[in-house]
C-alpha positions in Angstrom: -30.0 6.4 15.2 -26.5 7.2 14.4 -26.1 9.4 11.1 -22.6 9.5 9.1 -20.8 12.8 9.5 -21.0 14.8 6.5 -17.5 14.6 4.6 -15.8 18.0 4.3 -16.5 20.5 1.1 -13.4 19.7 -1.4 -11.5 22.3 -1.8 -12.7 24.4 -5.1 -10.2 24.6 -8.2 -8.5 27.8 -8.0 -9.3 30.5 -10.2 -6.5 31.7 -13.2 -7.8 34.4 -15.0 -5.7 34.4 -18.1 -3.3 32.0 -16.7 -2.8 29.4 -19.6 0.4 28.8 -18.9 -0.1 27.1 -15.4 -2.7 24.7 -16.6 -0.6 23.7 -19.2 2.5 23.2 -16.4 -0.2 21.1 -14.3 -1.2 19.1 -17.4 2.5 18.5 -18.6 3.2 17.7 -14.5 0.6 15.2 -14.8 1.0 13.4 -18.3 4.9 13.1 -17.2 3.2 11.5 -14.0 1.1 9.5 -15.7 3.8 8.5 -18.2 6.6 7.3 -15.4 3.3 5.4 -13.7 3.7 2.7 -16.9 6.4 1.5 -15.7 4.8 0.7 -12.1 3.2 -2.5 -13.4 5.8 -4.4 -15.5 8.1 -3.5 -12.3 6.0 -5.4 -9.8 5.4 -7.9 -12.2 9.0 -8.9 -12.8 8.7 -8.5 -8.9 6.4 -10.9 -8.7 8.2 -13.6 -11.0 10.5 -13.8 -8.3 8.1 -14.0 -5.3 4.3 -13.5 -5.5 2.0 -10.8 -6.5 1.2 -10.2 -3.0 4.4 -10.0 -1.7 5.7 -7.6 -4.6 2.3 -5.9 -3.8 3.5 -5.7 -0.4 7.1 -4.4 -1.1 5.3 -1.9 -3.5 3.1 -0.5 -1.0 5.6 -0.5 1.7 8.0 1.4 -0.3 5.6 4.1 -1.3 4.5 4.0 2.7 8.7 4.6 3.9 8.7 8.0 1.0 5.5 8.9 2.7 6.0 8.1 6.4 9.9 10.4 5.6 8.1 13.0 3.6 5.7 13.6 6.7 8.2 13.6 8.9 10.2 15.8 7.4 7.8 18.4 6.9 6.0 17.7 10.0 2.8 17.3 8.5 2.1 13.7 10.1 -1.4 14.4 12.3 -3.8 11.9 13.2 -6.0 13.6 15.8 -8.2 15.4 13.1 -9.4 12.0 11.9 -11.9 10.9 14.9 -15.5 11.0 13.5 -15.1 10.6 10.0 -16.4 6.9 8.6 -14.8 4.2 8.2 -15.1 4.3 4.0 -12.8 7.1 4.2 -10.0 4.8 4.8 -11.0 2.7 1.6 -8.6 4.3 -0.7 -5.5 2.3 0.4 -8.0 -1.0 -0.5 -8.6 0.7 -4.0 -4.9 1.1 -4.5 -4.4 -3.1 -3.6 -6.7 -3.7 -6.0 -5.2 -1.4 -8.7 -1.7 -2.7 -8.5 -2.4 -6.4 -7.5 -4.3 -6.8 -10.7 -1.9 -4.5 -12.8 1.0 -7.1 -11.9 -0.9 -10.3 -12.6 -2.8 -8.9 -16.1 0.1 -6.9 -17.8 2.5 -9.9 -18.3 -0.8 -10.9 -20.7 -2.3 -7.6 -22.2 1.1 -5.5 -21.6 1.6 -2.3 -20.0 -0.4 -0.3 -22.7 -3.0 -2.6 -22.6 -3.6 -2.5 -18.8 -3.0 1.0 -18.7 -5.5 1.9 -21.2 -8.5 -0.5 -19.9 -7.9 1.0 -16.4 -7.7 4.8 -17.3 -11.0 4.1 -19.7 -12.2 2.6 -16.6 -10.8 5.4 -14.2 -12.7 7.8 -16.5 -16.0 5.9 -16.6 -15.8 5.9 -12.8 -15.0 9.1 -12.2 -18.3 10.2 -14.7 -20.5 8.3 -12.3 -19.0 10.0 -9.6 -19.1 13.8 -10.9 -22.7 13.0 -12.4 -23.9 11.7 -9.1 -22.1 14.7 -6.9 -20.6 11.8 -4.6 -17.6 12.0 -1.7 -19.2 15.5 -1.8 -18.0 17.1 -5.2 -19.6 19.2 -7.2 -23.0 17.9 -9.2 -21.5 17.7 -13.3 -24.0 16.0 -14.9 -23.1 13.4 -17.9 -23.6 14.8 -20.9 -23.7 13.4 -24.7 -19.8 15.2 -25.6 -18.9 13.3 -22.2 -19.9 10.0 -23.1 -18.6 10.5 -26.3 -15.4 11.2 -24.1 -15.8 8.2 -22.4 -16.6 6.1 -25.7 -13.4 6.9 -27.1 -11.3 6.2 -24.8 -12.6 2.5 -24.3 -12.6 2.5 -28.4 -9.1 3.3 -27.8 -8.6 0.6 -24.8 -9.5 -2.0 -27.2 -7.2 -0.9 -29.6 -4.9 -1.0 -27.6 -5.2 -4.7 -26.8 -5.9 -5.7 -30.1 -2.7 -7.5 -31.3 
């Protein structure tokens, strides 16, 4: 009987005592992030107008890859030997990202950038409450509460606003 090796513990969020000020850096970081990312799907579309969605899915992963594949190289971080053992769904992220951006290109010339944007973040979120709830890929146990769905709620409420027209 072969068992599944148990995934490493995630690393645990670092402790700030009193330090408001770099949670709201990270949280600024990340809504700058997440504000550039809107353009990412309009991009491939136009992208796609002049090819296919999998070929501008292609050039947008391949790009990404090249930053990557120079990024690691240049700070010699690129290490592959570590990985024997682990299971084979560890790889799946790269598949989740295809489907992200393959159905981002084809949907937003029809509900827009906000539109797709907002329907997969309220889906993001409603994933990633299964995910805490249920402790899996070996995080923490946060179990869904009312103020969390209410969270969640919300945030499709404000999907479909979003594509109402």
């Amino acid at each position: 009987m072969r068992t599944e090796p148990t995934p490493p513990a995630p690393p645990q969020p670092p402790q700030h005592e009193g330090s408001i000020a770099t949670f709201v850096l990270l949280g600024l970081i990340m809504f700058l992030v997440g504000a550039i990312s809107a353009m990412q799907p309009p991009v491939n579309a136009l992208l796609a107008g002049r090819s296919s969605g999998l070929t501008a899915a292609l050039i947008s992963f391949s790009v990404g890859t090249a930053v990557l594949l120079v990024a690691a190289l240049g700070t010699r971080s690129l290490t592959f030997h570590e990985l024997g053992g682990t299971s084979w769904w560890w790889f799946a992220g790269g598949l989740m990202g295809v489907a992200l951006v393959y159905a981002s290109l084809r949907i937003v010339p029809i509900l827009g950038s906000a539109g797709v944007l907002s329907a997969a973040v309220a889906g993001q979120l409603t994933g990633a409450l299964l995910i805490d709830h249920f402790g899996w890929f070996g995080l923490p146990h946060s179990p869904i509460s009312a103020i969390r769905l209410l969270g969640v709620a919300l945030l499709v409420i404000g999907a479909l606003l979003v594509v109402r027209r």
